[in-house]
C-alpha positions in Angstrom: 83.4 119.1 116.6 84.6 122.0 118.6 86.8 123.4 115.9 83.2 123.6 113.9 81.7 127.1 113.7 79.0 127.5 116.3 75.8 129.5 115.9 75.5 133.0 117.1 73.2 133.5 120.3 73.9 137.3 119.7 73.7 138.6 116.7 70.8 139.4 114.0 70.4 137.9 111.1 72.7 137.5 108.6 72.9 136.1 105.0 76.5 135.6 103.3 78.0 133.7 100.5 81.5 133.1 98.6 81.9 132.2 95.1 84.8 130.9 92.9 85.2 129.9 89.4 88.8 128.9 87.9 90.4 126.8 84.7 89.2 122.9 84.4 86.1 123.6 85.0 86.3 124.6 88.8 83.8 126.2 91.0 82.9 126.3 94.4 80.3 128.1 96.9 79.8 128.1 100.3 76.7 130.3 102.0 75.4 130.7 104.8 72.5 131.9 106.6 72.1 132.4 110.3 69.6 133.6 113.1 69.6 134.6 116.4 68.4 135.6 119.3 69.1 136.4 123.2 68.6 132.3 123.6 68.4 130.9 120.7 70.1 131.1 117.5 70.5 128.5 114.4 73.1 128.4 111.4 72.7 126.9 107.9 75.1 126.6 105.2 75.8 125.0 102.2 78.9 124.2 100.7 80.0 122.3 97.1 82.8 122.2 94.8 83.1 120.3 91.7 86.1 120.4 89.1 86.5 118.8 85.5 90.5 118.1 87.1 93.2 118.8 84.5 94.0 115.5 83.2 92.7 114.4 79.9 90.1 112.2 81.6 88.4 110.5 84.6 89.8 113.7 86.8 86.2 115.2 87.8 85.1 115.9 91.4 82.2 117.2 93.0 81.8 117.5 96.3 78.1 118.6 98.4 78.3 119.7 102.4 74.9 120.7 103.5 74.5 121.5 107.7 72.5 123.1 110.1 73.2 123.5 113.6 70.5 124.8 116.5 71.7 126.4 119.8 69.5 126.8 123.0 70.9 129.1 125.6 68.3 127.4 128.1 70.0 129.2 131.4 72.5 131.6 132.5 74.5 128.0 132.9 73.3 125.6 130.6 73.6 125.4 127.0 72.2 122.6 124.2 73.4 122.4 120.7 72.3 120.0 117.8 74.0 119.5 114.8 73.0 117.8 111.7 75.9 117.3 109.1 75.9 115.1 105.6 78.7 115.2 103.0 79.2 113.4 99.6 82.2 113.1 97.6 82.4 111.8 93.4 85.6 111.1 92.6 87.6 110.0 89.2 90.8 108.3 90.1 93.3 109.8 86.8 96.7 108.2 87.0 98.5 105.1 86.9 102.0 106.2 85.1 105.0 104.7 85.5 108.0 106.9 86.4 109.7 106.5 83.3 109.5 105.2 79.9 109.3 101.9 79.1 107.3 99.4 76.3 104.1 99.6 76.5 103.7 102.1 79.7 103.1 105.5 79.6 104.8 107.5 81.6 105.0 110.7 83.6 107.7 112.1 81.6 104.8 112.0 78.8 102.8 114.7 80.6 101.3 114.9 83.8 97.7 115.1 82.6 98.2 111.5 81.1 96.4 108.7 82.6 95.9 105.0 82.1 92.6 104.4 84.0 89.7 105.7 82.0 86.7 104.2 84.1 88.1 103.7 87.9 86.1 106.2 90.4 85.9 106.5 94.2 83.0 107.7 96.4 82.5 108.7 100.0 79.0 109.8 101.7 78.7 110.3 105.4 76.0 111.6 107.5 76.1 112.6 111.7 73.9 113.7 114.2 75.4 115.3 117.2 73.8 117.2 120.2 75.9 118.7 123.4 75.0 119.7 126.2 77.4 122.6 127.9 76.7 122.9 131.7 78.5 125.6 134.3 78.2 123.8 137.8 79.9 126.8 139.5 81.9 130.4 137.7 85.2 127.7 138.2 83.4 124.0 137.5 81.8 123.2 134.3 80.9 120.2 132.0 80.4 119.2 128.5 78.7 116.1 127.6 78.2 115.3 123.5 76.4 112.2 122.2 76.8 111.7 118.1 75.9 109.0 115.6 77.1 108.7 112.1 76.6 107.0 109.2 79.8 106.8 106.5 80.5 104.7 103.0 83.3 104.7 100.9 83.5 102.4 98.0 85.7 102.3 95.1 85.2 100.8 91.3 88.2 100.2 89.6 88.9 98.6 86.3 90.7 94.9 86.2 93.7 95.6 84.1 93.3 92.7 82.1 96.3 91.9 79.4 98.1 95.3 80.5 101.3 95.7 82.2 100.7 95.8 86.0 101.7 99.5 86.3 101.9 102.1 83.5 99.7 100.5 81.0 96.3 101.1 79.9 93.8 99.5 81.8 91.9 96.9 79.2 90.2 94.7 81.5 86.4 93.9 81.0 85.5 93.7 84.5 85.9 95.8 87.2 86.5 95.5 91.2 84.3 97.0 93.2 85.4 97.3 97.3 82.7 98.7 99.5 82.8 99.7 103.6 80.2 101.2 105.5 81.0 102.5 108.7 77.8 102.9 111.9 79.5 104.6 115.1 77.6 105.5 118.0 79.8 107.8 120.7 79.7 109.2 124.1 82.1 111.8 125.5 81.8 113.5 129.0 84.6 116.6 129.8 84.6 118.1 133.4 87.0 121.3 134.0 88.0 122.5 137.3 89.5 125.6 137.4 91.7 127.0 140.5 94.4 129.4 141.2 98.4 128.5 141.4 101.3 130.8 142.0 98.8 133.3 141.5 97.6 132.6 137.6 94.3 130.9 136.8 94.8 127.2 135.9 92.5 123.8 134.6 92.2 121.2 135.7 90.8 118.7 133.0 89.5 115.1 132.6 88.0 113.3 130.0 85.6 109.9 129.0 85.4 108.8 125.5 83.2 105.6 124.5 82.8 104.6 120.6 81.1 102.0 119.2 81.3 101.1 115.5 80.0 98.7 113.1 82.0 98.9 109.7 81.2 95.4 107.5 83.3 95.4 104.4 82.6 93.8 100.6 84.0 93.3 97.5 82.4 92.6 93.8 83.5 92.0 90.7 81.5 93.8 88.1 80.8 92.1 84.7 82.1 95.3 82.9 84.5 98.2 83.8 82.3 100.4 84.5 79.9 98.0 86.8 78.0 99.7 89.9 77.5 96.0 91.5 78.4 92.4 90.8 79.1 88.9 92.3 
């Protein structure tokens, strides 16, 4: 979470986005709006992508990342932020070539944008809720205490292969398999830094608690056609 882009506590605000459009169908945007003032400043931002992918089929992907984040200077000392993140991925899953030719296969030496699974797809949604709280004991002791719970699926549909060879050959089936995990952590971590002086340079001193508790049950289906969203 640190490597995440904080809100600005001094700054006016400010509105930006960035655009890109390429070949197969790409495009992308991220923008971003945030607010501030002497105490208090909050940052919103929106980012998706999606692409038709270059091989001749089941290559699309879209991806949406909304967030907004809230930061409360409440003291010369103490500082709270709260962060609300949520991200979900559409996959196809292109591919399946052998690596070279062979009866009834098709291979990569055929062209890369080949592919022999024309209805498997993957998806992944996941949504957290963080808030830390920064606290300076003294100008050479401080604290940082963050509490987060998230929410994550992944699940993947993909064609049985039915008479086809097991690798390289067109997927036939007429059911599909369909593997689903959700993931429910809850988390605590607690970081205390001392700082003091040796051989005359400023150093930290640093120790850490980390507690995680997770939940992640796991299913699988198989779908009465290859394109099946649920099954038995």
């Amino acid at each position: 979470w640190q490597l995440r882009q904080a809100p600005r506590t001094k700054h006016d605000t400010k509105v930006m986005t960035k655009n890109i459009g390429g070949s197969h169908g790409l495009y992308g945007s991220y923008s971003e709006a945030t607010s501030a003032t002497e105490n208090f400043g909050t940052l919103a931002s929106l980012a998706f992508r999606g692409s038709r992918g270059f091989p001749e089929k089941t290559s699309d992907s879209n991806i949406l990342n909304p967030r907004i984040n809230f930061a409360w200077n409440a003291s010369g000392t103490s500082r709270f932020v709260f962060d609300i993140d949520f991200y979900q991925g559409r996959f196809g899953e292109p591919g399946g070539l052998a690596l070279t030719r062979a009866a009834g296969v098709v291979s990569l030496e055929e062209g890369i944008e080949k592919t022999t699974l024309a209805n498997d797809r993957f998806e992944f949604d996941r949504k957290a809720v963080v808030v830390t709280w920064d606290k300076d004991w003294s100008a050479r002791t401080g604290a940082k205490t963050s509490i987060w719970h998230s929410e994550a699926r992944r699940a993947s549909f993909r064609q049985a292969l039915g008479g086809a060879t097991a690798f390289g050959g067109t997927a036939v089936g007429t059911t599909n398999s369909i593997q689903e995990q959700n993931f429910t952590t809850n988390g605590l971590d607690v970081r205390f830094i001392q700082k003091y002086d040796l051989n005359e340079s400023e150093q930290n001193f640093s120790i850490a608690l980390t507690a995680i508790q997770t939940e992640s049950p796991y299913s699988q289906q198989t779908g009465a056609s290859p394109f099946a969203r649920s099954g038995t």
